[in-house]
C-alpha positions in Angstrom: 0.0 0.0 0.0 1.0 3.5 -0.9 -0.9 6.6 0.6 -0.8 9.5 -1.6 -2.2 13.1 -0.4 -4.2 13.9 -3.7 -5.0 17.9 -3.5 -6.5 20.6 -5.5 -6.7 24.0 -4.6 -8.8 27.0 -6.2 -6.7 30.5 -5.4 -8.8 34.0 -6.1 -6.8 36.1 -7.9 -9.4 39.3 -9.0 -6.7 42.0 -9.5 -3.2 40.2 -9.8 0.2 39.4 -11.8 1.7 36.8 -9.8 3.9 35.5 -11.8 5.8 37.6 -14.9 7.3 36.4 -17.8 10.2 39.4 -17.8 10.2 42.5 -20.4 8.4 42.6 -23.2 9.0 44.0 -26.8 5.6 43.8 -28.2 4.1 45.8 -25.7 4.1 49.7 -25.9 7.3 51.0 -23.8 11.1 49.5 -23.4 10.4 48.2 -20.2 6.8 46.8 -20.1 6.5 43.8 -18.2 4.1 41.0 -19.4 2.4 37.9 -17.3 3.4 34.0 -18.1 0.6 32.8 -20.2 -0.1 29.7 -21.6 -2.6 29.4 -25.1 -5.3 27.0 -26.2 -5.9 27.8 -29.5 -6.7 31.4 -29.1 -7.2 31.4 -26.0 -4.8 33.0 -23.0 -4.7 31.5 -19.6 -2.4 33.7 -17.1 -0.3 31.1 -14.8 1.7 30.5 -12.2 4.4 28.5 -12.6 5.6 24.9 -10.7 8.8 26.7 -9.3 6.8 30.2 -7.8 4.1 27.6 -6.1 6.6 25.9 -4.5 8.5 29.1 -3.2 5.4 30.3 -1.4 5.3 26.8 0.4 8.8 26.7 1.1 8.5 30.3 2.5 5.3 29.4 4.3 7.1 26.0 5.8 10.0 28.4 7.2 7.6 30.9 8.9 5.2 28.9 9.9 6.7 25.6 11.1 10.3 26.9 11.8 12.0 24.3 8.7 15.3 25.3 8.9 16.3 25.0 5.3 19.1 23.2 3.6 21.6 26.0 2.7 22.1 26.4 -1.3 25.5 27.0 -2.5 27.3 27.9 -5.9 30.1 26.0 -7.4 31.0 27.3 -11.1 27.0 28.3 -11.8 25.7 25.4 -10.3 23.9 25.6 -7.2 22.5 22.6 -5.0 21.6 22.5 -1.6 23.2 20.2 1.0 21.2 17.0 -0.2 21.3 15.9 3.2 17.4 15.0 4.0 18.0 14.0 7.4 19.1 17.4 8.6 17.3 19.7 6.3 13.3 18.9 6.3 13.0 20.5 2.9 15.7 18.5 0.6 13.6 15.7 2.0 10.1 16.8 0.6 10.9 18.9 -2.2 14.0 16.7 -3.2 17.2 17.5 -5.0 20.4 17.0 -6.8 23.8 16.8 -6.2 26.4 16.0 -8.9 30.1 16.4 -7.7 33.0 14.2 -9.0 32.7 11.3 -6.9 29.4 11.1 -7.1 25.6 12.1 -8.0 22.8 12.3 -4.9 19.5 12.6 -6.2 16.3 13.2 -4.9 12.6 12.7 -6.3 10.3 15.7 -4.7 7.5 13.6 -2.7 5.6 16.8 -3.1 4.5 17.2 -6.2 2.2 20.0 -8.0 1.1 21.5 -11.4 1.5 25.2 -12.3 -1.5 27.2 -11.0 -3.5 27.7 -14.2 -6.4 30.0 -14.8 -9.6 28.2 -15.0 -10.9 31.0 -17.1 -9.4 32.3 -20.4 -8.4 35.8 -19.8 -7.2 39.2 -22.0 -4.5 40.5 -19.3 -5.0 44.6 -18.8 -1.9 46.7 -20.6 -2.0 49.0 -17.4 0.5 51.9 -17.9 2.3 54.4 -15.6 5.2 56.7 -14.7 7.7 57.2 -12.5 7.6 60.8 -11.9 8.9 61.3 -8.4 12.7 62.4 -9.5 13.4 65.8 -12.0 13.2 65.7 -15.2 10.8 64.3 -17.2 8.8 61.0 -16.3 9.8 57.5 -17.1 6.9 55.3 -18.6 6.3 51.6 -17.9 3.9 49.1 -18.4 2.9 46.3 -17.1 0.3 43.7 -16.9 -2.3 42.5 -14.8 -5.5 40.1 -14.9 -8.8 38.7 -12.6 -9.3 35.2 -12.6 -9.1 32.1 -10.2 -6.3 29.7 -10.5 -6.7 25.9 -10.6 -3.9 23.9 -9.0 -3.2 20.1 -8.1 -0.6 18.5 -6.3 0.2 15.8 -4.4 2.3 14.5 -1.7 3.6 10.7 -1.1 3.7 10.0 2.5 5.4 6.6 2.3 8.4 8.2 0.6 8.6 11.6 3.1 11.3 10.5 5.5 12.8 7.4 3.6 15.7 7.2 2.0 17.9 5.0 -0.3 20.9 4.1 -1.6 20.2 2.5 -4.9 22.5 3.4 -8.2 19.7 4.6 -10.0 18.7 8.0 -11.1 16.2 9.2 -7.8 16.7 6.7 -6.0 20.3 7.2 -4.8 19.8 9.8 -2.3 22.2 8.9 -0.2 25.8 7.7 -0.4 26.1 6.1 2.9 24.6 4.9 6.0 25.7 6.9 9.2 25.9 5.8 12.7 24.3 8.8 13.7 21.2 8.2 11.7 20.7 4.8 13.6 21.4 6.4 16.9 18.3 8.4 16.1 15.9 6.0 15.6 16.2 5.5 12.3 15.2 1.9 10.8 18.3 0.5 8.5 17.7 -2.1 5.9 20.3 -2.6 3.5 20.0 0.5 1.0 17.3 2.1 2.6 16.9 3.6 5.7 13.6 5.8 7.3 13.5 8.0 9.7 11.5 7.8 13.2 7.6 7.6 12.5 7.1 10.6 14.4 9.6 12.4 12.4 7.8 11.4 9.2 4.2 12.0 10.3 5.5 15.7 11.5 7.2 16.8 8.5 4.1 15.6 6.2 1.4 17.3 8.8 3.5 20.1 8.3 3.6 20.4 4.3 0.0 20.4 4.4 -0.3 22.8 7.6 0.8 25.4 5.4 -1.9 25.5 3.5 -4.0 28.7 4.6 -0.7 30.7 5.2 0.7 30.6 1.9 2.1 34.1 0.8 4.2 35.2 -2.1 3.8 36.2 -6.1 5.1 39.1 -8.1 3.5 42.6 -8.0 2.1 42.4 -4.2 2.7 46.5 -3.7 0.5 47.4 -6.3 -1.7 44.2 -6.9 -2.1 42.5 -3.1 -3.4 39.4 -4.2 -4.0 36.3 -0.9 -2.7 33.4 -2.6 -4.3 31.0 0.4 -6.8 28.8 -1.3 -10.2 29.6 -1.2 -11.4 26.1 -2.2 -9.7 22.9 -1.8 -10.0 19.1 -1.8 -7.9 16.5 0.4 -7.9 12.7 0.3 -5.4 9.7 0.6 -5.5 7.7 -2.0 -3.4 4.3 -2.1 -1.2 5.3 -4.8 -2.0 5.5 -8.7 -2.5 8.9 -10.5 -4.1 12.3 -9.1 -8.0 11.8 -9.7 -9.2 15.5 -9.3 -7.7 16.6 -11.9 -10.6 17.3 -14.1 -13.5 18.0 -11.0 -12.8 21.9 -11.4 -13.5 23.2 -15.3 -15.0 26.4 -17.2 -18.7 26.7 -17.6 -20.4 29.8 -19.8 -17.2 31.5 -18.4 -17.2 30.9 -14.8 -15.4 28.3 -12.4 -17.6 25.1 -12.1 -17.1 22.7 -9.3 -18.3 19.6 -11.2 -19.9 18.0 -8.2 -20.8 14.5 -10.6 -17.3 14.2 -12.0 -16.2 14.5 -8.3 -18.6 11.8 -7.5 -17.9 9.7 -10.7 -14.6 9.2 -9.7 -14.5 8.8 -5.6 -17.3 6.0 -6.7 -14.8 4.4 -9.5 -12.0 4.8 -6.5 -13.2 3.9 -3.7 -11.7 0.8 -2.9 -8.2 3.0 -3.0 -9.4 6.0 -0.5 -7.5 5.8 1.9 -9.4 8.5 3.9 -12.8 11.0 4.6 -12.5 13.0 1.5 -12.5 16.7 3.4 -13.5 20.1 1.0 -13.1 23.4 2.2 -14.5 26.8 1.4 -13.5 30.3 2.3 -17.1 32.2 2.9 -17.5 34.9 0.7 -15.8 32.8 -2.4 -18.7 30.6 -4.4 -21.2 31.5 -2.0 -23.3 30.0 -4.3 -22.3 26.6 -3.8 -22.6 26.1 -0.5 -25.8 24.0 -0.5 -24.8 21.7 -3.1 -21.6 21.0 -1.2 -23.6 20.5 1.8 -26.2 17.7 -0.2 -23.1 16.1 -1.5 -21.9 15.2 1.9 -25.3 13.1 2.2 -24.9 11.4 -0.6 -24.1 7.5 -1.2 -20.8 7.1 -2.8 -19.7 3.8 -2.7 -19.0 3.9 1.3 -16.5 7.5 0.9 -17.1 9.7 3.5 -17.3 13.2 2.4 -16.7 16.1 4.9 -17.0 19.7 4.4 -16.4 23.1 6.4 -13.7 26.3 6.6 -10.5 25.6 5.1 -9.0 26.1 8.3 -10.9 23.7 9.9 -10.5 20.9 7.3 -6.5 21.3 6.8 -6.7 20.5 10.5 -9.2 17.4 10.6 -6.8 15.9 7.1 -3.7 16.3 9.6 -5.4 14.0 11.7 -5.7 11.3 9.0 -2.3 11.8 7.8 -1.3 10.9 11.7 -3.3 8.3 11.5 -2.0 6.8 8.1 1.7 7.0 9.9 0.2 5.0 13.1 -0.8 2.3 10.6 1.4 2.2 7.8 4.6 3.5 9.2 6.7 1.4 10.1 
């Protein structure tokens, strides 16, 4: 059995570029700044890439939860961190890679997410301004900005959050060597692979997911101000296999739709692999208008998959307590 966190996360973004692409010459000054945007077809959806996502939870992981981070360092412009996932909390969840000359420690991130996409196409506002506080005459700029909700996935393998091994393969040699100190600490040792104390493993997951309502970051926050907390989100554990929610949030007659049956359609088609309550959280005041569907969904019949719904707050908290639990069960 492998427990995986499947999540998906709705962020409200009504005034915001959180996430530029760098100059650019088609627009109307020398230094107009322009938004990352994927197409389909011709149609432009503003994004936030993998890398940004991930900086906000890093950030959020050091504030919050006092992760002392894995310090990065330079060596002829290429920078790596200490790959030592024993020490460093973060080179264990969001992974790494090491290449020196006697040898390569790699690391596949068991947290893993999409690029916050808009759910909405969008035409991104060419706003223009000055800088007109020196003499002289005023310096133009320009720069973009859009008001839509970004759609984001990720998700987060418990079993391999606090396990390590020692394999010559590509990911999978994370290590170079066993240490006595590691086994001093608790830590189980079999052959190539060794994991860390349960309760090590259970706090560094509860921790990634913690996080959630305190994310903060993105480009253009002194102008722009955007929360970047999710608004809506799902949580489950699922015994491994691919990320199911993938398609349960879509575009309908231009607005975000929370397909309620395709959520169904698939907890009913998975249910033998839930591993958990399925838990869905709402901010109040963000798709108000939903609330009383979410609330008849909970009573529905799906296959024995238990549905709970409330604050986001309130069900980060409650999924914690299942990812405890999956530890206390599946740990060792």
């Amino acid at each position: 059995m492998s427990g995986v966190v499947n999540g998906l996360v709705l962020i409200d973004a009504p005034h915001s570029a959180l996430n530029n692409a760098g100059l650019d010459s088609g627009l109307g000054t020398e230094n107009a700044v322009a938004v990352k945007v994927l197409r389909r077809g011709r149609s432009v959806y503003p994004y936030v890439s993998p890398q940004a996502w991930r900086y906000w939870w890093r950030n959020a992981l050091m504030q919050k939860r006092g992760w002392h981070m894995s310090p990065v360092e330079i060596n002829k412009k290429i920078a790596y961190t200490a790959a030592d996932p024993f020490k460093y909390p973060d080179d264990d969840v969001f992974g790494y890679m090491r290449a020196e000359k006697r040898t390569t420690l790699t690391r596949l991130s068991p947290l893993k997410c999409s690029p916050l996409v808009s759910v909405t196409p969008q035409v991104p506002v060419q706003d223009f301004g000055v800088m007109a506080r020196q003499e002289g005459d005023p310096v133009p700029y320009e720069h973009q900005f859009y008001s839509t909700v970004l759609k984001g996935i990720f998700s987060l393998d418990l079993d391999m959050v606090g396990r390590f091994t020692a394999i010559n393969k590509t990911g999978y040699k994370n290590i170079d060597q066993i240490k006595q100190e590691w086994r001093d600490s608790g830590a189980v040792v079999d052959k190539d692979e060794v994991k860390m104390p349960v309760k090590t493993r259970a706090e560094r997951a509860a921790d990634v997911i913690k996080v959630l309502p305190y994310m903060a970051g993105g480009a253009k926050q002194t102008g722009h101000l955007t929360d970047v907390t999710p608004k809506f989100l799902i949580l489950l554990i699922l015994d491994g296999g691919n990320h199911i929610l993938m398609n349960v949030v879509n575009e309908r007659e231009g607005q975000v739709h929370i397909n309620l049956e395709a959520l169904k359609e698939v907890l009913v088609d998975y249910s033998r692999d839930v591993l958990s309550p399925v838990f869905i959280g709402r901010r109040k005041g963000f798709m108000d208008e939903i609330d009383e569907s979410l609330r008849e969904f909970t009573q529905q019949s799906l296959d024995g998959v238990e549905v709970r719904y409330g604050s986001i707050n309130e069900m980060v908290e409650a999924f914690v307590g299942c990812v405890a639990e999956y530890y206390g069960t599946h740990g060792s």
